[in-house]
C-alpha positions as CSV (number, residue, x, y, z in Angstrom):
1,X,55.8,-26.2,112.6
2,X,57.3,-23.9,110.1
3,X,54.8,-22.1,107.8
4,X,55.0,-19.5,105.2
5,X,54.2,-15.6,105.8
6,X,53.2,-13.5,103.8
7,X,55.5,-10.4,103.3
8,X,54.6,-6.8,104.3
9,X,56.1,-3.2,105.2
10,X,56.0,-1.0,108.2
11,X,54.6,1.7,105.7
12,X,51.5,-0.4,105.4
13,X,50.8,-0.2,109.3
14,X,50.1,3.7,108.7
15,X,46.4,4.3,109.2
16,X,46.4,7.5,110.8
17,X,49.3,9.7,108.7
18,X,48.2,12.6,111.0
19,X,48.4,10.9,114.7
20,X,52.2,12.0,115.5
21,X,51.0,15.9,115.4
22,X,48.6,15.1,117.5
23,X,50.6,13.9,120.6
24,X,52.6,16.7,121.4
25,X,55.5,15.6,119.6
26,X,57.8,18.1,119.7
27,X,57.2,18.5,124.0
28,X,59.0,15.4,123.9
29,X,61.6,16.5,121.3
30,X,62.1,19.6,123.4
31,X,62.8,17.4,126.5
32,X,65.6,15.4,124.3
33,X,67.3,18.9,124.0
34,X,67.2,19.9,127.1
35,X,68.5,17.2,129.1
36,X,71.0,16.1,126.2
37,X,72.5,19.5,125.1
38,X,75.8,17.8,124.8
39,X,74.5,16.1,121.8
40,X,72.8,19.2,120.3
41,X,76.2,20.2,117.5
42,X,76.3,16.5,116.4
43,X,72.9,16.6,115.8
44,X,73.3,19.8,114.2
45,X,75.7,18.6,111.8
46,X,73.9,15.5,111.0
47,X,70.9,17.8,109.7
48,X,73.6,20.5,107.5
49,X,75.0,17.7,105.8
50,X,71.5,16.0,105.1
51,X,70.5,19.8,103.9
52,X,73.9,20.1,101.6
53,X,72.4,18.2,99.1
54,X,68.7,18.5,98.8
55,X,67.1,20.7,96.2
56,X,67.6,24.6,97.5
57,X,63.9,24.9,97.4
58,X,60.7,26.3,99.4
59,X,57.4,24.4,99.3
60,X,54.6,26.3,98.3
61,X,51.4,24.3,99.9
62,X,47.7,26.3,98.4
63,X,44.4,25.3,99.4
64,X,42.5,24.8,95.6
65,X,39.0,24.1,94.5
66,X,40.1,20.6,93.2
67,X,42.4,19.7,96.5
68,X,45.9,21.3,97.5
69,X,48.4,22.5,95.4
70,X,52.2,22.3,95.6
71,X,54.5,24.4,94.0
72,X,58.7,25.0,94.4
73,X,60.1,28.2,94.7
74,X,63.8,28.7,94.2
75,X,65.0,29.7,98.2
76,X,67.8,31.6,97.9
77,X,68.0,35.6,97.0
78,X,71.4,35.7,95.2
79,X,69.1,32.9,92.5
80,X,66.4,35.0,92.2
81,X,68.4,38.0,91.3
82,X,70.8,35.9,88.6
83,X,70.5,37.5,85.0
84,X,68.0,35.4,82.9
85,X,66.9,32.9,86.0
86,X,63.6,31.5,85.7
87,X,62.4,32.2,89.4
88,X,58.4,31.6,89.0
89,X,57.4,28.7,91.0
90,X,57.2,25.1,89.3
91,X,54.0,22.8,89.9
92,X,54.8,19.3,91.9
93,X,52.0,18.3,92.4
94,X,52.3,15.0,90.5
95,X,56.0,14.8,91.9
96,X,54.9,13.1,95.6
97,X,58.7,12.4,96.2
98,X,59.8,15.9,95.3
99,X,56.8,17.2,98.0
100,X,57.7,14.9,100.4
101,X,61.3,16.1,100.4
102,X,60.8,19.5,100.3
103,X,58.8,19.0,103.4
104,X,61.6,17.3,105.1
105,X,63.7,20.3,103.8
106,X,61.6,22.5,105.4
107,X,61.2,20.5,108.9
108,X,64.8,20.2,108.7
109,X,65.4,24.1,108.6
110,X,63.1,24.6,111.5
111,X,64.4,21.8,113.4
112,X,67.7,23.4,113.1
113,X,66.6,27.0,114.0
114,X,65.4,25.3,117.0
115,X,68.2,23.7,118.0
116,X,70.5,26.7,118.1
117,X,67.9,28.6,119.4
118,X,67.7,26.7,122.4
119,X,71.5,26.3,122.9
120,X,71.7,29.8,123.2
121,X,68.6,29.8,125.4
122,X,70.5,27.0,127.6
123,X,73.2,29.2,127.6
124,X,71.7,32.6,128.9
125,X,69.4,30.4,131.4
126,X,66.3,31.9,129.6
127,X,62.9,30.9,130.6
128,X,61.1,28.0,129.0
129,X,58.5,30.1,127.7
130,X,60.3,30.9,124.2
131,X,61.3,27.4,123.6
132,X,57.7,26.5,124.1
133,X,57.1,29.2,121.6
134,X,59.3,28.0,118.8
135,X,57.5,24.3,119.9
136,X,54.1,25.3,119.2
137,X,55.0,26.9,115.7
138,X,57.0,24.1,114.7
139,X,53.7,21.6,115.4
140,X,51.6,23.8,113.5
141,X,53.6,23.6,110.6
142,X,53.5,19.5,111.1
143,X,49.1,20.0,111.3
144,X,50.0,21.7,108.2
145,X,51.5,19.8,106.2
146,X,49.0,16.8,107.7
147,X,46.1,19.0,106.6
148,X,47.6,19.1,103.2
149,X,47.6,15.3,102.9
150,X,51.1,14.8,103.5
151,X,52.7,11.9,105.5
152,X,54.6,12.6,108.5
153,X,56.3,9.7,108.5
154,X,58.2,10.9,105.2
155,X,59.1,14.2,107.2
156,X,60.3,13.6,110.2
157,X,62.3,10.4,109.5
158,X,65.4,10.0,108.0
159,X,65.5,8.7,103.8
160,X,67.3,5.2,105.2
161,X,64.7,5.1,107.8
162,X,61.9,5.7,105.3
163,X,63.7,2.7,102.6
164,X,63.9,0.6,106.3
165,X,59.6,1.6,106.2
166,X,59.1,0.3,102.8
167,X,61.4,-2.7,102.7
168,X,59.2,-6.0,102.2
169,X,59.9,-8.3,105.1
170,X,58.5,-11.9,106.5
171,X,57.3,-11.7,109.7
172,X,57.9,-15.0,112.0
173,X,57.1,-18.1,109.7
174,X,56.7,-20.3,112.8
175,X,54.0,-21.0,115.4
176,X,51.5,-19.4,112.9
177,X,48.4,-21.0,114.9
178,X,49.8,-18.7,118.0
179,X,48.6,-15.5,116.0
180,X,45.3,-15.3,118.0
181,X,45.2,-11.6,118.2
182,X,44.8,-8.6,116.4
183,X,45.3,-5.1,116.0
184,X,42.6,-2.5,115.5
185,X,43.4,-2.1,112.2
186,X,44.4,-6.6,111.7
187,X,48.1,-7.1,112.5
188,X,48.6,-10.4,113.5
189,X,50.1,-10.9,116.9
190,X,50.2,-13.1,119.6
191,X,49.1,-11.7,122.8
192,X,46.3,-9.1,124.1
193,X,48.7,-6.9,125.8
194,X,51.0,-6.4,122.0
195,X,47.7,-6.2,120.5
196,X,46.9,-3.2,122.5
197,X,50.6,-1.7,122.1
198,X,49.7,-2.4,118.5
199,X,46.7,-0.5,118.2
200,X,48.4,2.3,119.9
201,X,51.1,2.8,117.7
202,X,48.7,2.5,114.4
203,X,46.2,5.4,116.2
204,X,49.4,8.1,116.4
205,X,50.4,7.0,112.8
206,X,54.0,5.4,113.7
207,X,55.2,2.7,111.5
208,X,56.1,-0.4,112.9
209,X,57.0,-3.8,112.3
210,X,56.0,-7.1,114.2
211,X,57.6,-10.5,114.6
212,X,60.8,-9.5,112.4
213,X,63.6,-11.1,112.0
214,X,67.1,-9.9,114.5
215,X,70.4,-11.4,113.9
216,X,72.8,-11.2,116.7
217,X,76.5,-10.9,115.6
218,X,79.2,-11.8,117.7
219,X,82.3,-10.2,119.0
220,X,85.4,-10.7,120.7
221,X,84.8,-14.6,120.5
222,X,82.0,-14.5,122.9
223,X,78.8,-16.3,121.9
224,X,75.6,-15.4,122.3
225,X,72.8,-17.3,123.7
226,X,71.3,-17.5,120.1
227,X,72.2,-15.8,116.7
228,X,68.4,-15.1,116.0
229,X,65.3,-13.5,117.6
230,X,62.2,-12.3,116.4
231,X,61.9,-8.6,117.9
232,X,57.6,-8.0,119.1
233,X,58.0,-4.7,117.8
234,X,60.3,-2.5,115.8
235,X,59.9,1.5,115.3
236,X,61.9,4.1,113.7
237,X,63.0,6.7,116.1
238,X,63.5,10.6,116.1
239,X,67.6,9.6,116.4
240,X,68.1,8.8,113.0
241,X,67.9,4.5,114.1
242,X,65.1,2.0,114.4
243,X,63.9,0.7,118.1
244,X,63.8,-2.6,118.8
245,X,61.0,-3.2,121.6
246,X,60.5,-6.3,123.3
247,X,56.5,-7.0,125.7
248,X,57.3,-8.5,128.5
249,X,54.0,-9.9,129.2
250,X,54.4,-13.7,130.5
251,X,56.3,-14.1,133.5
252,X,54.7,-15.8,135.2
253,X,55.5,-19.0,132.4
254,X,58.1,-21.2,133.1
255,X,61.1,-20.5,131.6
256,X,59.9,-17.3,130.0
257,X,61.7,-14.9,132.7
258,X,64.6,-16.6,131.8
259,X,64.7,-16.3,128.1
260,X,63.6,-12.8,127.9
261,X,66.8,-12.1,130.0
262,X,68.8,-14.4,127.8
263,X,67.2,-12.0,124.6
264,X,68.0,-9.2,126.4
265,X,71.3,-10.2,127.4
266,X,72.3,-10.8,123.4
267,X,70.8,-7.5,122.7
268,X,72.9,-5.7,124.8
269,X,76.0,-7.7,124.4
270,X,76.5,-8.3,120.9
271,X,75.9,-6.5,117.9
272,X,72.6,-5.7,115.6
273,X,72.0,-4.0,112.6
274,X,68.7,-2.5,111.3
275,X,70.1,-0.1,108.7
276,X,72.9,-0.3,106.5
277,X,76.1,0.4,108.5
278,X,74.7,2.2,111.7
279,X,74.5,-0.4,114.6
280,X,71.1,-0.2,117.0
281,X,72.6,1.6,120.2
282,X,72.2,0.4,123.4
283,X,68.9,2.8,124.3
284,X,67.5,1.9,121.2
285,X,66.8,-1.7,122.8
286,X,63.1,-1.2,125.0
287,X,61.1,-3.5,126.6
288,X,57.4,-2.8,128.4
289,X,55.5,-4.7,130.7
290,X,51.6,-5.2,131.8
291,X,51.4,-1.8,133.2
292,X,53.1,0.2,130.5
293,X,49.7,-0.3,128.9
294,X,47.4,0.3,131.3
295,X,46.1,3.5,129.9
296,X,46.7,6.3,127.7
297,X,49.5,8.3,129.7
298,X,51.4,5.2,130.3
299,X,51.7,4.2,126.8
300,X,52.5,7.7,125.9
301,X,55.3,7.5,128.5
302,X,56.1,4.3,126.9
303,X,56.2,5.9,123.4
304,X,58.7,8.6,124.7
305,X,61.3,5.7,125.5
306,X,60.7,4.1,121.9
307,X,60.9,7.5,119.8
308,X,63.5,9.3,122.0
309,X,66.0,6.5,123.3
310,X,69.2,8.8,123.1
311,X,67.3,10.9,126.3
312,X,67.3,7.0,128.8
313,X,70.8,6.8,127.8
């Protein structure tokens, strides 16, 4: 029986802002570098263009009596030196949107730096131990900015993935009564094993959505199975996209093996959209089953696959 939902965000699943610098993060963004260096220049360009047309600005992050302090500082030398320019740092404090994107700015810069740094590194066949280097400063600039309040989740994703975070959606109106389980922190959902998964992705601070709404669209003439699912999870990635994850945990019901490879089958042969003209890739579809949650390494293994699908391409 159809019943009403109420609506929510993936922003509001964010209990732990701090978890993702806590899980070696950028090891696993290292390993998408080296194994996909191919990829590195588009990725490069991707970040240049996003930089063209922020705010040429440094975040100043101080430690206070009251709380932390933010301040922006004008970046470049040639502005500092311009006759008459005010170059004394400006208070943000109140301005959370302005701090959040100079962080990004910031992450964006290193991020970059480390990219090129390890193409030449792939290059000369250097030894890992610089990139693990550049790895361990970049994640001590993320405890940073965690330690100053900020949310990574604003930082390392992209500003359509964060408007994808916020966007109010209905989770599944029907079968209500099946919601027997919950999170750690009360997301509905209907099984044990995606109340675990659940749990998991609130305790490293990732956003995610459950029970939302995907819409196959055809191609070609060819139909698919069904023209709408509802998607167990869905996460935003470190590729710029949102994942859409599906728990195989049933099957051993009848008929369930078969319309989990129907789902998958649409997924994979039709089209999907998550944000605004950027279609979800192929990788970007994942599904887990009963022992992908066994324990903590497995669901970390797990989480590589959802954050990093470009590198199981």
């Amino acid at each position: 029986m159809k019943k009403n939902v109420a609506l929510r965000t993936a922003r509001d699943t964010i209990v732990n802002p701090a978890g993702m610098a806590q899980i070696e993060l950028l090891r696993i963004t290292s390993g998408l570098i080296r194994t996909a260096a191919s990829r590195d220049a588009a990725e490069s360009k991707a970040i240049r263009k996003e930089l063209s047309v922020m705010e040429a600005s440094r975040l100043h992050i101080r430690k206070t009596e009251k709380g932390f302090r933010f301040a922006a500082y004008p970046e470049e030398p040639s502005a500092r030196q311009r006759a008459g320019k005010d170059t004394r740092e400006i208070g943000i404090s109140q301005d959370q949107a302005r701090v959040h994107m100079l962080a990004r700015r910031a992450y964006l810069l290193q991020r970059l730096s480390m990219i090129e740094n390890n193409q030449r590194r792939l290059q000369k066949v250097l030894s890992s131990c610089d990139s693990a280097r550049s790895e361990l400063r970049l994640q001590k600039d993320l405890k940073r900015y965690c330690e100053a309040g900020l949310d990574l989740s604003r930082i390392l994703f992209t500003k359509e993935q964060n408007e994808w975070i916020d966007q109010p959606y209905s989770p599944n109106p029907y079968y209500k009564e099946s919601l027997k389980q919950n999170t750690k922190h009360g997301v509905p959902v209907r099984s044990l094993s995606e109340a675990t998964l659940g749990s998991f992705l609130e305790s490293v601070g990732l956003p995610f959505r459950t029970d939302d709404l995907v819409e196959i669209h055809s191609e070609y003439g060819v139909q698919p199975f069904r023209e709408n699912y509802f998607a167990d999870f869905k996460v935003p990635n470190l590729c710029g996209g949102i994942t859409i994850h599906e728990h195989l945990g049933a099957l051993h019901l009848q008929d369930y093996p078969d319309n989990s490879l129907k789902r998958l089958n649409d997924y994979h042969n039709h089209v999907v959209y998550e944000l605004p003209g950027r279609q979800v890739k192929h990788s970007e579809f994942t599904w887990s089953f009963e022992y992908d949650l066994v324990d903590t390494g497995s669901m970390e293994a797990l989480l590589r696959r959802m954050l990093l699908p470009d590198l199981y391409e």
